[in-house]
C-alpha positions as CSV (number, residue, x, y, z in Angstrom):
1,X,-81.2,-18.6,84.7
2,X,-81.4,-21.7,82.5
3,X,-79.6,-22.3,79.6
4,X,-81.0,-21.1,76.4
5,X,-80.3,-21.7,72.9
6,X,-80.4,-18.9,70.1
7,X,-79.2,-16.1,69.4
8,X,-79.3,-12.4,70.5
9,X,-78.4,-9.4,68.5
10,X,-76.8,-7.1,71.0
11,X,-76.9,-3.5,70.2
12,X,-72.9,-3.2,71.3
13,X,-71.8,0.3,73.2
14,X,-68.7,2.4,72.5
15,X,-66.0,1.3,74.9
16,X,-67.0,-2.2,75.4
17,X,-65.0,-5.0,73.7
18,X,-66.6,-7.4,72.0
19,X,-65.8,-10.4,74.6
20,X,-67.0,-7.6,77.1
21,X,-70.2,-8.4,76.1
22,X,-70.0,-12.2,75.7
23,X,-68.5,-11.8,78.8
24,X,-72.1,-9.3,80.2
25,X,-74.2,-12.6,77.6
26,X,-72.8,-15.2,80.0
27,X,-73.9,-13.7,83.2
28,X,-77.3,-12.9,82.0
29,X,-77.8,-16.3,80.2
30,X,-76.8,-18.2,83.1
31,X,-73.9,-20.2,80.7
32,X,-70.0,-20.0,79.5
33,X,-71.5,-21.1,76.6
34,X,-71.1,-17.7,74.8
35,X,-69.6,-16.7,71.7
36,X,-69.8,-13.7,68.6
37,X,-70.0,-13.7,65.1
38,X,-67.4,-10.9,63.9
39,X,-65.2,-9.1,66.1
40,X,-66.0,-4.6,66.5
41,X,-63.7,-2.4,67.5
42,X,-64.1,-0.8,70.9
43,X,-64.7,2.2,69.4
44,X,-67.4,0.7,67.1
45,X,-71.1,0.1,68.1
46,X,-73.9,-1.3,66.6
47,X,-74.9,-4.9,65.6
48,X,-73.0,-8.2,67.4
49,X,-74.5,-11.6,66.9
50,X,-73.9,-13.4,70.1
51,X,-74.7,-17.0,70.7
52,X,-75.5,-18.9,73.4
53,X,-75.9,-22.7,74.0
54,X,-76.4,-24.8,71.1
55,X,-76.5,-21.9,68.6
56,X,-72.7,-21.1,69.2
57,X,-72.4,-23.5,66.2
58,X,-74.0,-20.7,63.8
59,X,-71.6,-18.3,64.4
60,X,-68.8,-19.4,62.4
61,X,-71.3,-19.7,59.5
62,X,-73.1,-16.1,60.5
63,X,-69.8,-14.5,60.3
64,X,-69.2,-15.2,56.5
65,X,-72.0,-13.4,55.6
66,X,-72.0,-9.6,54.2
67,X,-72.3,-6.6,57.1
68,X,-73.2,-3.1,56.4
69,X,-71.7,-0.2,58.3
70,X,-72.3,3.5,58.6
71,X,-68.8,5.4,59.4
72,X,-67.3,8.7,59.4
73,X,-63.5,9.3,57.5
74,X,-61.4,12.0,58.1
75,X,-59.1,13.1,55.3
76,X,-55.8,14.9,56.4
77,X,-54.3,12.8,59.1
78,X,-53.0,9.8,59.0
79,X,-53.7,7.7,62.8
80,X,-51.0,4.4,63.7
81,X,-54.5,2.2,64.8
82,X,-55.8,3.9,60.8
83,X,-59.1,5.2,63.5
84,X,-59.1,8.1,66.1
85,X,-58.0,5.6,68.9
86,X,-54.3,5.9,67.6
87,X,-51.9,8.2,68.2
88,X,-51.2,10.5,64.6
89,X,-48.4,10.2,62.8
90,X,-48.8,11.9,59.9
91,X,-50.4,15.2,58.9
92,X,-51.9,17.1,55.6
93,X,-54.0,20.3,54.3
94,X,-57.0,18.3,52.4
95,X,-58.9,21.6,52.0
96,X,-57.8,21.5,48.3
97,X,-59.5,18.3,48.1
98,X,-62.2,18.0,45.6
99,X,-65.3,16.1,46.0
100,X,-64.4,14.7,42.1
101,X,-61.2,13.3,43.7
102,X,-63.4,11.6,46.9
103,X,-65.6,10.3,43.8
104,X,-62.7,8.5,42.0
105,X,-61.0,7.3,45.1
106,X,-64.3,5.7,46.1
107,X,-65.1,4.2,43.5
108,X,-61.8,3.1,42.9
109,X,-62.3,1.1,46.2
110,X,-65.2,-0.6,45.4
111,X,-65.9,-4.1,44.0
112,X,-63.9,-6.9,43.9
113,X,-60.4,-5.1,45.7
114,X,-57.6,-6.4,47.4
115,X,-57.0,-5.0,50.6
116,X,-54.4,-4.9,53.4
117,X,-55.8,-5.0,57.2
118,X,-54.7,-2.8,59.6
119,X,-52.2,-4.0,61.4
120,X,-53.7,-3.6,64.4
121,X,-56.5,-6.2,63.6
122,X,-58.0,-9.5,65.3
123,X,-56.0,-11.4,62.3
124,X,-54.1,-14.0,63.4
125,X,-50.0,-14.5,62.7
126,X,-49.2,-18.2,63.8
127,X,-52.1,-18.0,66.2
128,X,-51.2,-15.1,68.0
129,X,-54.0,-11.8,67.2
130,X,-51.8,-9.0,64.7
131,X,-53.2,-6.1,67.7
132,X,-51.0,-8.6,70.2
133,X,-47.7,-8.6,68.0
134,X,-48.1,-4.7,67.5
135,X,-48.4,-3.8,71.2
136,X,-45.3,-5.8,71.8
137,X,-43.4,-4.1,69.8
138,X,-43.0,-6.0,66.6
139,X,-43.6,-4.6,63.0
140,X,-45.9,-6.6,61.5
141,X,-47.0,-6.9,57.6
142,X,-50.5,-8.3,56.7
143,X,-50.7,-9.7,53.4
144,X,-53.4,-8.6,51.2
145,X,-57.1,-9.9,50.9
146,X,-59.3,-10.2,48.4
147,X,-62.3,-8.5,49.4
148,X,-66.0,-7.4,48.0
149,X,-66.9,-3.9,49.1
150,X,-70.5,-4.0,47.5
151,X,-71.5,-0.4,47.6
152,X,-69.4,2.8,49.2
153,X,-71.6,6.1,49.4
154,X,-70.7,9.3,50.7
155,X,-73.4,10.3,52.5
156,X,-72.1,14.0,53.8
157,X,-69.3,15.9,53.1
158,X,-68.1,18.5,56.0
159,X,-65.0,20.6,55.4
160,X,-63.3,21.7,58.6
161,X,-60.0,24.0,57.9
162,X,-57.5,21.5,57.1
163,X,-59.7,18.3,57.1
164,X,-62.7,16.9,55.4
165,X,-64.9,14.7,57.1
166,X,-66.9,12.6,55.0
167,X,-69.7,11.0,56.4
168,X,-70.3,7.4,54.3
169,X,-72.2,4.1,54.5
170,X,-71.0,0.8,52.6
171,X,-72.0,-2.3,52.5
172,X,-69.3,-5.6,52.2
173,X,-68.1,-8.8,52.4
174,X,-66.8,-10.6,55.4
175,X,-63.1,-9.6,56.2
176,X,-63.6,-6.3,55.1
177,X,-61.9,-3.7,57.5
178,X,-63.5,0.0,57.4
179,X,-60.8,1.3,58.7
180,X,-58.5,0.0,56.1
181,X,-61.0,1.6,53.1
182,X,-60.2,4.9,55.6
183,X,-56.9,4.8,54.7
184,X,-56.3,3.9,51.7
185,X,-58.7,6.3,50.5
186,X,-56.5,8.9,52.4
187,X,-53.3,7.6,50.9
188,X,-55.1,7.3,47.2
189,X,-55.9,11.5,47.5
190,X,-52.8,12.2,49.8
191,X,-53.5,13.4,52.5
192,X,-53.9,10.7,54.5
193,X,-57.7,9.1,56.4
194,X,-58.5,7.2,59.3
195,X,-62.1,6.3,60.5
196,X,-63.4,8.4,63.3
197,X,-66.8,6.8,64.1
198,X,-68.2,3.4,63.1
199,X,-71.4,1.9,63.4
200,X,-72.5,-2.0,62.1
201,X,-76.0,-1.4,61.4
202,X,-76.3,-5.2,59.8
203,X,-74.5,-8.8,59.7
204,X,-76.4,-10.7,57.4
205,X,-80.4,-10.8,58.2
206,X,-79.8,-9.3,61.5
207,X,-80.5,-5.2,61.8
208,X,-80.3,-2.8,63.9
209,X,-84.0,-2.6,64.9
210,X,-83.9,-6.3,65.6
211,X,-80.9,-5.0,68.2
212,X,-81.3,-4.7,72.0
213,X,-79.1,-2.6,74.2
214,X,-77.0,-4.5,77.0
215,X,-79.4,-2.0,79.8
216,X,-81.8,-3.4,78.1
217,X,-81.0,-7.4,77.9
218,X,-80.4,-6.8,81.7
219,X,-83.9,-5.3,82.0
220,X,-85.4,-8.5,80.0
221,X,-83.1,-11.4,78.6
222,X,-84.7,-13.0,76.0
223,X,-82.8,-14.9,72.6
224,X,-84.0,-15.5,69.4
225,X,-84.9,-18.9,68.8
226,X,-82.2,-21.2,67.8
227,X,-84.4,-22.2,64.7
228,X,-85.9,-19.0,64.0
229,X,-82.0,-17.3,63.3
230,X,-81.1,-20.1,61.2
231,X,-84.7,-19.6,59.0
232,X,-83.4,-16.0,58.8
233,X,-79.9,-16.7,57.5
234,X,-79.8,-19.9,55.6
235,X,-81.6,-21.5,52.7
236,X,-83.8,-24.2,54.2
237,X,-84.5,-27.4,53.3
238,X,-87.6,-29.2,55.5
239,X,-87.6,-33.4,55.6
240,X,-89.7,-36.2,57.0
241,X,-89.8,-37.9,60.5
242,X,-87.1,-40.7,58.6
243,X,-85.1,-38.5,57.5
244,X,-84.6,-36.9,60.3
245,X,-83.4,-39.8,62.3
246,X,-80.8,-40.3,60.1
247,X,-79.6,-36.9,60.8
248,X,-80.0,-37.4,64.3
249,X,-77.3,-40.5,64.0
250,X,-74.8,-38.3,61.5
251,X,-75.9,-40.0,58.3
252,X,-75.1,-38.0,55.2
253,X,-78.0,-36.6,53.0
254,X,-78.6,-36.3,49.4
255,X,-77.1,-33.3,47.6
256,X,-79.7,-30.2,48.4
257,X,-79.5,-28.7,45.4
258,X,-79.6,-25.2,47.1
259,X,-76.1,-23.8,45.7
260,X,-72.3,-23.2,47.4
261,X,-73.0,-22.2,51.2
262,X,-74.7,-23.7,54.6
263,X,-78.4,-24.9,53.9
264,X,-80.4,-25.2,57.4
265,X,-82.7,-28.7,57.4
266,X,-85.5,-28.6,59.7
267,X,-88.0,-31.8,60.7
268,X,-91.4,-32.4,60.4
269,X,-91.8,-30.3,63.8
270,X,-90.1,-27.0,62.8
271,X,-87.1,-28.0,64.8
272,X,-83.5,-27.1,63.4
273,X,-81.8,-30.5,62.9
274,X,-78.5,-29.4,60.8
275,X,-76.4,-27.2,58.7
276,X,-75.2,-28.7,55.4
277,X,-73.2,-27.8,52.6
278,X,-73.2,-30.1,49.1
279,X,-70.5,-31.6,48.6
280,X,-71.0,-33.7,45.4
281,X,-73.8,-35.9,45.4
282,X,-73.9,-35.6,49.3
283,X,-74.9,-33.1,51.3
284,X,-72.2,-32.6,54.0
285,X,-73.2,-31.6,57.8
286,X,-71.6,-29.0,59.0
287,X,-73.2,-28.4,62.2
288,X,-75.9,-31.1,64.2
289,X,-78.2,-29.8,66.7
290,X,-80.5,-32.4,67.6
């Protein structure tokens, strides 16, 4: 198959890794030219933005944005991985907790936060992934993050002899980990949490029902246009046949005026030229596709 540019919003499976399915993308797009915006869980399914070709240069861009998740905590165990993939290490009887206390904690854990990954994470520690340094052996200590965790609703409440299961959806910034706000909502009430089901319904503009399964990618491989995703997920900013050219050869642009964050400039065609940023009176490129 030929090369394609844009993106596709995979619909990712329990089980699979996410370079499992970059790694399914590059078969059925015919390139290595493959790569994801925001790392889930093997346990986790739900929306990954994968790019292929040219649009490989959203993605670092596309994973700043906010995500939304829908996830199920269980209070009264405490997990090493802080989700049902780790082995438990710790134990408590949350029957005698109220749904007042899961209030106060939650709310305590949303907003502006600052919040420690699991230590088990994708972050890196002098370039090697924290998940790496733990399976070795080592002990490792993440600093703390500052973090946006924009809304945190219990959805369902399920109380199952010594556990309660609460059934939540949140919406957050980048860098957020679910599986953190599982434990430390655990450790504010006690008993100890970890996540035991997670599913990204949303990274930025892209939803769920704009998702496709892998069997069904396999069945018909399509992406979204490289300049339709960035008309999704940026401000845009159309100029004229010259200013395009100038684009074309790298030359900076007036200030956009469009506020902090990547602004996508199109020509006089519809095609996607550039991502750019102001910096001062200029408008910096950050990306150039033409």
């Amino acid at each position: 198959m030929a090369d394609s540019d844009g993106l596709v919003v995979v619909d990712k499976p329990g089980g699979w890794t996410s370079h499992d399915v970059v790694a399914r993308i590059r078969r059925l797009a015919g390139t290595r030219r493959v790569g994801h915006a925001g790392t889930l869980d093997p346990m986790a399914t739900g929306v990954l933005v994968v790019g292929v070709g040219k649009a490989t240069k959203l993605l670092g861009h596309l994973a700043l944005t906010e995500k939304e998740y829908d996830a199920t905590i269980r209070l009264g165990a405490t997990t090493v991985t802080d989700d049902a993939e780790g082995e438990v290490t710790a134990t408590a009887d949350a029957s005698g907790v109220t749904d007042d206390a899961v209030a106060d904690g939650v709310a305590a854990l949303t907003g502006p936060i600052q919040q420690v990954p699991s230590a088990v994470s994708a972050v890196k520690i002098d370039g090697v992934r924290s998940y790496h340094r733990v399976r070795s052996g080592e002990n490792v200590e993440l600093p703390a993050r500052d973090v946006v965790v924009r809304r945190f609703d219990v959805l369902v409440t399920r109380r199952d002899g010594g556990f309660v299961d609460l059934d939540v959806s949140v919406t957050c910034s980048s860098g957020t980990y679910i599986r953190a706000l599982a434990r430390d909502l655990g450790a504010s009430l006690g008993v100890g949490g970890h996540l035991t089901a997670l599913r990204r319904t949303a990274v930025g503009p892209y939803r769920l029902d704009r998702a496709r399964t892998l069997e069904a990618l396999a069945e018909d491989f399509a992406v979204l246009p490289l300049a339709e995703a960035a008309a999704a997920a940026f401000p845009r900013l159309d100029v004229d046949a010259g200013t395009a050219g100038k684009v074309a050869h790298g030359m900076p642009l007036p200030a956009t005026g469009r506020g902090p964050g990547p602004v996508a400039v199109f020509g006089p065609d519809g095609t996607l030229l550039s991502l750019v940023e102001d910096r001062g009176s200029r408008a910096k490129h950050l990306a150039v596709f033409v």
